[in-house]
Every structure is written in structure tokens, then in C-alpha cells.
LUMVOMAR-160036 format. One record per atom (N, C-alpha, C): residue number from 1; atom name; x, y, z. Coordinates in Angstrom, 2 decimals. Layout:
# residues N
 vexnu guvo       X       Y       Z
   NUM   CA       X       Y       Z
...
END
This chain:
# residues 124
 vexnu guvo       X       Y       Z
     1    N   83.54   55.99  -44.26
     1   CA   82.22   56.28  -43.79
     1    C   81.33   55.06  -44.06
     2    N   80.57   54.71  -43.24
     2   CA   80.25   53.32  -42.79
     2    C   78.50   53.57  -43.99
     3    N   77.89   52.71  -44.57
     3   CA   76.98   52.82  -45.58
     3    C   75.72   52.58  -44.41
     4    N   74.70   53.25  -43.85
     4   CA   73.71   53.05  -43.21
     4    C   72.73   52.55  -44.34
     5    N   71.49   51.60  -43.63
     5   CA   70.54   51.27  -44.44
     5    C   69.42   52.42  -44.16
     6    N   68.81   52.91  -45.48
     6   CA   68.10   53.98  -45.83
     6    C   66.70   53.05  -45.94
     7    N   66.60   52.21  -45.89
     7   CA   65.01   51.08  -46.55
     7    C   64.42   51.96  -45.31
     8    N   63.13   51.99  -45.34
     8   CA   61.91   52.77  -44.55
     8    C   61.73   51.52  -43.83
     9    N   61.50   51.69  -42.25
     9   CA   61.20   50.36  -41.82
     9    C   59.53   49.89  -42.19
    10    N   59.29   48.46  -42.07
    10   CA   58.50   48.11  -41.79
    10    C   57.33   48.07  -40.73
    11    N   55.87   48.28  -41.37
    11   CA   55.23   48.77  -40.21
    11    C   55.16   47.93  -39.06
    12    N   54.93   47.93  -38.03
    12   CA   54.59   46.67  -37.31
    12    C   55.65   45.67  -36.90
    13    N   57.00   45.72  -37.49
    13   CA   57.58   45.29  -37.47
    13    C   58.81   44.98  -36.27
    14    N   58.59   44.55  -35.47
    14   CA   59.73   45.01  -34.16
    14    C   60.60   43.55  -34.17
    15    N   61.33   43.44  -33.16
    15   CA   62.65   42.58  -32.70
    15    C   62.05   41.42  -32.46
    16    N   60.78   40.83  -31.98
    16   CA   60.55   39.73  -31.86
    16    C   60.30   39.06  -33.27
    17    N   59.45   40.15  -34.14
    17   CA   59.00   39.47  -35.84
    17    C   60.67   39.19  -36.47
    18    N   61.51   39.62  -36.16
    18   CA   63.12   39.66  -36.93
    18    C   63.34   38.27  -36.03
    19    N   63.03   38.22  -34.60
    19   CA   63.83   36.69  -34.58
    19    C   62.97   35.70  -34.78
    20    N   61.70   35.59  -35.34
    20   CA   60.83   34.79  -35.84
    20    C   61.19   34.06  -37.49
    21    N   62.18   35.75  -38.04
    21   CA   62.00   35.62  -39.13
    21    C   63.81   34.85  -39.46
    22    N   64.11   34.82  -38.85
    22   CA   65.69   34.67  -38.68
    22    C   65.67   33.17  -38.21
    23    N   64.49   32.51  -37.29
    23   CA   64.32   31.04  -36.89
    23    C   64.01   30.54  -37.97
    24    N   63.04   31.55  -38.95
    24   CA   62.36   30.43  -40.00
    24    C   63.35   30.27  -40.90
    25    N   64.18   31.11  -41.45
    25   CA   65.45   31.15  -42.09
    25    C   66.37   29.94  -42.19
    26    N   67.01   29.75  -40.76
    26   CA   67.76   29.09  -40.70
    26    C   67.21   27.57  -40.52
    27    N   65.41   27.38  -39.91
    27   CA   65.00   26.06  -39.82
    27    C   64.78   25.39  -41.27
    28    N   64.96   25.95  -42.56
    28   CA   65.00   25.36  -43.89
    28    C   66.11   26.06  -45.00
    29    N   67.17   26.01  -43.71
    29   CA   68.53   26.08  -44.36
    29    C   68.64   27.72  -45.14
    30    N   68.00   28.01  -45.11
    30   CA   68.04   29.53  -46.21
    30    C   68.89   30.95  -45.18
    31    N   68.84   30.37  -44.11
    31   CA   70.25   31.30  -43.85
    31    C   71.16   30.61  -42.77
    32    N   72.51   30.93  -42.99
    32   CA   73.22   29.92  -42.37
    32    C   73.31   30.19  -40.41
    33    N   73.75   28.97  -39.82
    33   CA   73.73   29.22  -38.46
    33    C   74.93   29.98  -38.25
    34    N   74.36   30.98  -37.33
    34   CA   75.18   32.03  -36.50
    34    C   75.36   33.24  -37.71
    35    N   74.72   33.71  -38.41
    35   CA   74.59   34.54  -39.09
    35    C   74.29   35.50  -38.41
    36    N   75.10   36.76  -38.60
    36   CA   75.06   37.89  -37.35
    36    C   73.39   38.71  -37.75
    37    N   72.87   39.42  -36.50
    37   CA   71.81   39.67  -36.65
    37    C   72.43   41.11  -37.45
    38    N   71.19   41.45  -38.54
    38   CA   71.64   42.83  -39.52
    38    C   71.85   44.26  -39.02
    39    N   71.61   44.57  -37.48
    39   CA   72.19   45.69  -36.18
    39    C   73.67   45.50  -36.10
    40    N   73.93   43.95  -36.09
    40   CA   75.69   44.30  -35.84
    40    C   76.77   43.55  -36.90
    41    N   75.90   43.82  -38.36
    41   CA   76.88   43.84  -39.35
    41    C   77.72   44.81  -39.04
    42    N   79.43   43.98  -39.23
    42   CA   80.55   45.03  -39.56
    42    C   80.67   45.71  -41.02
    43    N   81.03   46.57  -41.35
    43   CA   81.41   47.05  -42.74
    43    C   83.21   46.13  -42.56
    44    N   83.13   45.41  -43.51
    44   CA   85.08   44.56  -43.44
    44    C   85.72   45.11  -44.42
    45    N   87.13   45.12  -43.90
    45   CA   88.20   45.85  -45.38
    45    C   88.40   44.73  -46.49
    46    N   88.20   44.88  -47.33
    46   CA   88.36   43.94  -48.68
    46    C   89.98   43.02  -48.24
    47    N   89.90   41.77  -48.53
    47   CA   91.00   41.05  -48.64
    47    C   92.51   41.63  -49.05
    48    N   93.43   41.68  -48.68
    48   CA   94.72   42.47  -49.52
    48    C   94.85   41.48  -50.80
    49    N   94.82   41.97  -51.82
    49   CA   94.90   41.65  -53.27
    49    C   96.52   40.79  -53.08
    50    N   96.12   39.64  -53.73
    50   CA   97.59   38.93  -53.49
    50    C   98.11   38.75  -55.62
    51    N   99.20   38.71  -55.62
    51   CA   99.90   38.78  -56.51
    51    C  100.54   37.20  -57.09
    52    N   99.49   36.95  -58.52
    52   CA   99.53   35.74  -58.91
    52    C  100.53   35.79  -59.88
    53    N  101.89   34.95  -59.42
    53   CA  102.65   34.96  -61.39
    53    C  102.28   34.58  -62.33
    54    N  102.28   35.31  -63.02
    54   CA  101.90   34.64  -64.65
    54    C  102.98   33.60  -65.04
    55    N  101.81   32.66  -65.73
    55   CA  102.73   31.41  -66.24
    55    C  103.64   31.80  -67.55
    56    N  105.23   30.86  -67.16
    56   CA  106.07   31.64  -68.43
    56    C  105.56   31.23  -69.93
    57    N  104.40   30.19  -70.25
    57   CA  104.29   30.36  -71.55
    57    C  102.49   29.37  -71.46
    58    N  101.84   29.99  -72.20
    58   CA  100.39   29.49  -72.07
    58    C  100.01   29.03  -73.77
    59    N   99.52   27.86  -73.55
    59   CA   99.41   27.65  -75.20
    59    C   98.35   28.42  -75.64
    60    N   97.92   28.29  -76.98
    60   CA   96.45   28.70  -77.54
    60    C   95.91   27.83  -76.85
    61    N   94.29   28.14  -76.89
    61   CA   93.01   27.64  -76.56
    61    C   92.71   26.86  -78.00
    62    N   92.47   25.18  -77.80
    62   CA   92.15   24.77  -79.17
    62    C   90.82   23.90  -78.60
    63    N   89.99   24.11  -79.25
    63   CA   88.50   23.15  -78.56
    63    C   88.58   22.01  -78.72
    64    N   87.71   21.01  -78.23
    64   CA   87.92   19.92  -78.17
    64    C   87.53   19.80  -79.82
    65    N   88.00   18.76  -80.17
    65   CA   87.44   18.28  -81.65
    65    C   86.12   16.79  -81.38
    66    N   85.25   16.98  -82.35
    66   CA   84.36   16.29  -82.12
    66    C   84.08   15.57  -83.86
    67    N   83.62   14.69  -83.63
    67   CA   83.48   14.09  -85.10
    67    C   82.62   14.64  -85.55
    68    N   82.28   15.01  -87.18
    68   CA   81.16   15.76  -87.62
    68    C   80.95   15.06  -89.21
    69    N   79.59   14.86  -89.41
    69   CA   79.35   14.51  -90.16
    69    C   80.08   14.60  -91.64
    70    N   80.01   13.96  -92.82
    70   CA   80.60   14.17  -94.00
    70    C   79.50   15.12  -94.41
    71    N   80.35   16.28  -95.34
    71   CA   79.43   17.13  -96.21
    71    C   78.41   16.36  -96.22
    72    N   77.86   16.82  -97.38
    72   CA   76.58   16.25  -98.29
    72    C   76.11   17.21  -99.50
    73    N   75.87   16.48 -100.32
    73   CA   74.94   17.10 -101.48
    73    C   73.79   16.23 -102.14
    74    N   73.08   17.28 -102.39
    74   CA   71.74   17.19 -102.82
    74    C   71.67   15.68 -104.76
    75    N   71.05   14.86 -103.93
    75   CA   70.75   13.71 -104.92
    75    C   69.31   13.68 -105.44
    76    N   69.19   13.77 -106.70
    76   CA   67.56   13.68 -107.03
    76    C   67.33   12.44 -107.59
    77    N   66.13   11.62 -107.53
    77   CA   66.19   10.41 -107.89
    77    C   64.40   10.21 -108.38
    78    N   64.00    9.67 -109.02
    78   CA   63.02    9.30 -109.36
    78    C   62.31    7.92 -109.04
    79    N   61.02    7.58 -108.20
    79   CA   60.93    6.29 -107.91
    79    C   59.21    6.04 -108.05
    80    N   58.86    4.82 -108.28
    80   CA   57.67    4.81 -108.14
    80    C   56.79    4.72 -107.20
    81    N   55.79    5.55 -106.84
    81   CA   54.70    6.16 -106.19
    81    C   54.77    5.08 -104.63
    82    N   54.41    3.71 -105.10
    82   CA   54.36    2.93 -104.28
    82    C   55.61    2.49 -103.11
    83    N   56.58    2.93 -104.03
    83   CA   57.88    2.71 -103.02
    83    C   58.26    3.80 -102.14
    84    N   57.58    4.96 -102.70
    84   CA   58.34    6.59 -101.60
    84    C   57.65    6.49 -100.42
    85    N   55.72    5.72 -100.84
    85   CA   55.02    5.83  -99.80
    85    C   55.44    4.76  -98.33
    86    N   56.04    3.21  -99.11
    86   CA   56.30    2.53  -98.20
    86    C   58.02    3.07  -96.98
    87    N   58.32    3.72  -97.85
    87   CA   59.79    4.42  -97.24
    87    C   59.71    4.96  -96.09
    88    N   58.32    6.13  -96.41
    88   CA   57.88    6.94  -95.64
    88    C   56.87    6.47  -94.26
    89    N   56.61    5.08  -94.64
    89   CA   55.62    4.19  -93.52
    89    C   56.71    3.74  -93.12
    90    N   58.14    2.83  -93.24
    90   CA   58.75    2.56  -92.44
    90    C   59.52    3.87  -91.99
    91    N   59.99    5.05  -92.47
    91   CA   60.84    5.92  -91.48
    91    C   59.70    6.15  -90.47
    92    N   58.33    6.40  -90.79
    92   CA   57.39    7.18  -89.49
    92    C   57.28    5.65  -88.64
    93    N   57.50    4.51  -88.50
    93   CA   57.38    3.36  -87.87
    93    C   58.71    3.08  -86.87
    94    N   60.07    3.96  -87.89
    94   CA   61.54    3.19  -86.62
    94    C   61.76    4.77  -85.96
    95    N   60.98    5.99  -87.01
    95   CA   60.97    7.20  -85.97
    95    C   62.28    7.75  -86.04
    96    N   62.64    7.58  -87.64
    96   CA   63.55    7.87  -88.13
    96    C   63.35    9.07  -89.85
    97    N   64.69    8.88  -90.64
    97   CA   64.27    9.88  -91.43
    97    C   64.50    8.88  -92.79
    98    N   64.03    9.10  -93.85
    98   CA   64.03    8.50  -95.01
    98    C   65.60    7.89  -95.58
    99    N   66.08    9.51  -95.40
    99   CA   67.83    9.08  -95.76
    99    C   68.24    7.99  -94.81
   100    N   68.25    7.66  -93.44
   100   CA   68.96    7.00  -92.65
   100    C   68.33    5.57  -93.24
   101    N   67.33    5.33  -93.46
   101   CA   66.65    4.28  -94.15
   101    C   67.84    3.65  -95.39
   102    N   67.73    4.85  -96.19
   102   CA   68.45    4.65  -97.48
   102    C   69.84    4.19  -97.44
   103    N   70.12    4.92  -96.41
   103   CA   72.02    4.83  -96.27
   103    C   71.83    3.01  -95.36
   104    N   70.92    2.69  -94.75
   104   CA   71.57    2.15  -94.01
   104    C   71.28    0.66  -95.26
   105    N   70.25    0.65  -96.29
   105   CA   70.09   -0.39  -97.16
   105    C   71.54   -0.21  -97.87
   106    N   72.16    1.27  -98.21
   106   CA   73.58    1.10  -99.22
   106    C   74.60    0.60  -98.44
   107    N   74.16    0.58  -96.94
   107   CA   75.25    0.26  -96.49
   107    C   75.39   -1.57  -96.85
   108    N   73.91   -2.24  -96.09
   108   CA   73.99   -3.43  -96.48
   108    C   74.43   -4.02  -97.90
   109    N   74.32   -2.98  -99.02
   109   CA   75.09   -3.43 -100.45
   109    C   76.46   -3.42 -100.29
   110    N   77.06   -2.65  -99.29
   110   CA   78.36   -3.47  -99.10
   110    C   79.06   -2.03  -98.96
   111    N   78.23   -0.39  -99.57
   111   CA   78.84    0.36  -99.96
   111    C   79.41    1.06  -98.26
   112    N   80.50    1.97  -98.55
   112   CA   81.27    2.69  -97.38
   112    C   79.80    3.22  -96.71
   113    N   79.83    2.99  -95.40
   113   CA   78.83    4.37  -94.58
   113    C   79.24    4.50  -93.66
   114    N   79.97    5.97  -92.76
   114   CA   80.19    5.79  -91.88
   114    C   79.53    5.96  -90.27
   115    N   79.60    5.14  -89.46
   115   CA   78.24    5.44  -88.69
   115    C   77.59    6.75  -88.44
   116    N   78.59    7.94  -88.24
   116   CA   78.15    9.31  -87.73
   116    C   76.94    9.45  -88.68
   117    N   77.36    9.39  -89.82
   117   CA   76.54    9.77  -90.99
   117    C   75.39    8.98  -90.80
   118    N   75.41    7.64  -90.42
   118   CA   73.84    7.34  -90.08
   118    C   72.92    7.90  -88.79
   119    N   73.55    8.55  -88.20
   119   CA   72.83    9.49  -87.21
   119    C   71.54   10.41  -87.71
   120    N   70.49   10.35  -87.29
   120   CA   69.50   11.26  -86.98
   120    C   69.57   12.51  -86.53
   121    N   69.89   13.58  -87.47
   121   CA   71.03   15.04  -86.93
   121    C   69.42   15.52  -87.06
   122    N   68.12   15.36  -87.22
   122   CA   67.05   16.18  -87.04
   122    C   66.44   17.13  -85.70
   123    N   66.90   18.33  -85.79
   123   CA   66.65   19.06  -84.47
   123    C   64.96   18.36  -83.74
   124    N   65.32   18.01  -82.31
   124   CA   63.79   17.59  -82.11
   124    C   63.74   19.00  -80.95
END
């Protein structure tokens, strides 16, 4: 049994406003050419379901791996007044964060840093 449209028509609305509305449609692409007018939609039988073999062996799903920072733990350090403030004038100057400052002077002492870890992981 074929599904009739129940929508209440529109007032005013007759066969010339539908092919007005069907030109403007298709003159900015929003409905495609030769699109049947909505009087002589067919109701179509669904595709026959075709039958896919399953593959004989599927690995796990493993995500890509991505490099991720080294842990970290919390270092407390004590410094004088004048030096936290200048730290804090150059991180707000390269628009960076204090640590990346720090790591990147230990790096110049020669010590291990590895670049990830000098990354800027601050959500913006």
C-alpha cells in the first residue's frame, strides 16, 4: 500500500508556484536536474540485499600511536623575587609558559630534553 502525503496543502498554492519553485531549486543547484515532479514519485522496492563474505581472519583494532609527553612531577624551588618576575616578562613576551623557558635553558646546560616535552601542551 503506496504511503500518500497527508501535509494540508498550501493556500494559494497551485502548479505554476511548484514550477517556479522547482526552477529556483535547481537554478542554485539545491535540487538536482530532472528530478521527478512530487505527483509522479514512484514508491521503489528496496535493493535485493546482496551477501558480503566475511573476511577469514580480521586483526584487532590498534590506534595509531602518537608520541606523548614524559610523565612529570611536581618540583618546588625557591628563587629571588627579581628573577620569577623577569621569567614571567620573558614567557608573556615569546607567548610561552615559564617551564618551556626553564627546560629549554637545562637543555642549553647540556642536560637530556626531549623536544615533545618542550611543547606548549597549554589548552588555548
Amino acid at each position: 500500500m503506496a504511503k500518500t502525503d497527508q501535509r494540508a496543502p498550501l493556500a494559494n498554492f497551485d502548479d505554476e508556484d511548484e514550477r517556479k519553485l522547482q526552477r529556483f531549486g535547481r537554478e542554485r543547484d539545491m535540487i538536482p536536474v530532472g528530478t521527478p515532479q512530487p505527483s509522479a514519485v514512484q514508491p521503489s522496492a528496496p535493493p535485493p540485499a546482496q551477501a558480503t563474505p566475511a573476511p577469514a581472519f580480521q586483526a584487532p583494532f590498534t590506534p595509531p600511536s602518537y608520541p606523548r609527553p614524559a610523565k612529570t612531577r611536581s618540583w618546588q624551588s625557591v628563587f629571588p623575587e627579581y628573577l620569577l618576575d623577569e621569567l614571567a616578562e620573558r614567557a608573556a613576551a615569546q607567548k610561552t609558559t615559564q617551564k618551556v623557558i626553564v627546560m629549554q635553558a637545562l637543555r642549553l646546560l647540556g642536560c637530556r630534553v626531549e623536544d615533545i616535552d618542550m611543547q606548549d601542551l597549554r589548552k588555548r
